[in-house]
C-alpha positions in Angstrom: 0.0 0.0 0.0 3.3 2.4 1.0 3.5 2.3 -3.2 0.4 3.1 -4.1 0.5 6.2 -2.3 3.6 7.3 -3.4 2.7 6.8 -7.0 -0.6 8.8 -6.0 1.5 11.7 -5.1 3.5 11.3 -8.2 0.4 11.8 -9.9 -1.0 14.9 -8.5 2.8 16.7 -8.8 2.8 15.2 -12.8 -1.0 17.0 -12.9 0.3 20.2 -11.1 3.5 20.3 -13.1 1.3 19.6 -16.6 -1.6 22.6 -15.5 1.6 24.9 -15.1 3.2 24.4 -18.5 0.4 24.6 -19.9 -0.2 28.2 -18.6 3.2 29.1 -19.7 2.3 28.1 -23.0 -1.0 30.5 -23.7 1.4 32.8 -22.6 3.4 32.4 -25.5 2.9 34.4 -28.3 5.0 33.2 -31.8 4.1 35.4 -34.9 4.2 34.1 -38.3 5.3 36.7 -41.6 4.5 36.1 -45.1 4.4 37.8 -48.8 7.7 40.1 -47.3 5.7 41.0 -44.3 2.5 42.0 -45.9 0.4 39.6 -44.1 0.9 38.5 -40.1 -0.5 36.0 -38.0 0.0 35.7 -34.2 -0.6 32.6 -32.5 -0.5 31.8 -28.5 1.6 28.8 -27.7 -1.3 26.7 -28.4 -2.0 27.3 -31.8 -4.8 29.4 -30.9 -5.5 32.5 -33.0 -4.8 36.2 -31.3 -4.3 38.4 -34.1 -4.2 38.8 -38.2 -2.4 41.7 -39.6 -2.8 42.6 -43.4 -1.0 45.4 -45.1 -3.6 48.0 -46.1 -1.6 48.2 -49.8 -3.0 44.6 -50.5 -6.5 45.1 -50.1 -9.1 48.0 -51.2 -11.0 48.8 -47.8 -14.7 49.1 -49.3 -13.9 45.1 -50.6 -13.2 43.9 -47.0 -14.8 43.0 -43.6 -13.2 43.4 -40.5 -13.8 40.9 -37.6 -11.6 40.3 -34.6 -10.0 37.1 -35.2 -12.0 33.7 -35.2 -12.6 32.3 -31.5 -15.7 29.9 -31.9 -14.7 26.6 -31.1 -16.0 25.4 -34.7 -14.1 27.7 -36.6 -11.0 27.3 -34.8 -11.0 23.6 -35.3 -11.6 24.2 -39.3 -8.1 26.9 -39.1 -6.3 23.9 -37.0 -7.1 20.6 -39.2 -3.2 19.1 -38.2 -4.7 19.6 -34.5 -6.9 17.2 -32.5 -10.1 18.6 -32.3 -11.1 20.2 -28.7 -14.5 20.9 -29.3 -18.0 19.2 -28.7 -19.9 17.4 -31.3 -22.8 20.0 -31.1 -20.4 22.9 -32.5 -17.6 21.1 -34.6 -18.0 20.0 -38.0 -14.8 18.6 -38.7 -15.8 14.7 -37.5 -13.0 14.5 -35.7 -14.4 14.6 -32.1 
C-alpha cells in the first residue's frame, strides 16, 4: 500500500507540473510573416489565433470585412485541421471529435 500512495502523489505533482506548463504556454505568443511581411499571423503557444495583420496596400477597404480574429470553437478547429479537435460534437463540424 506504502506504493500506491507514493505513486498517487506522483500523480497529483505530474497533474500540477502539466496545469503549469500549460499556462506558460497561452502565454506564449509566436508570430508568423508572409508575402515580405505584408500579411501576419500571431498565434499563442497553443495554436490558438490572437491576431491577423494585413498590409492595407493589399486590399481595397470598401472590398473587406473586418472581424476580430475567429474564437468559436467550430471555426478554430476548421483553421487547425493538423490539431486534435477540442471541441464538442454539437459545434464542430470537422468529424474528428
Amino acid at each position: 500500500m506504502k506504493n500506491l500512495g507514493q505513486l498517487m502523489k506522483q500523480a497529483q505533482a505530474m497533474q500540477e507540473k502539466m496545469a503549469e506548463m500549460q499556462a506558460q504556454l497561452e502565454a506564449v505568443e509566436m508570430t508568423g510573416v508572409a508575402g515580405g511581411g505584408t500579411v501576419r499571423l500571431t498565434l499563442n503557444g497553443k495554436g490558438d489565433l490572437k491576431k491577423i495583420a494585413i498590409d492595407k496596400a493589399l486590399v481595397d477597404p470598401e472590398e473587406v470585412e473586418v472581424r476580430p480574429p475567429s474564437t468559436t470553437p467550430s471555426e478554430r478547429c476548421r483553421l487547425t485541421p493538423n490539431r486534435r479537435c477540442r471541441s464538442s460534437p454539437a459545434v464542430c463540424s470537422c468529424r474528428a471529435v
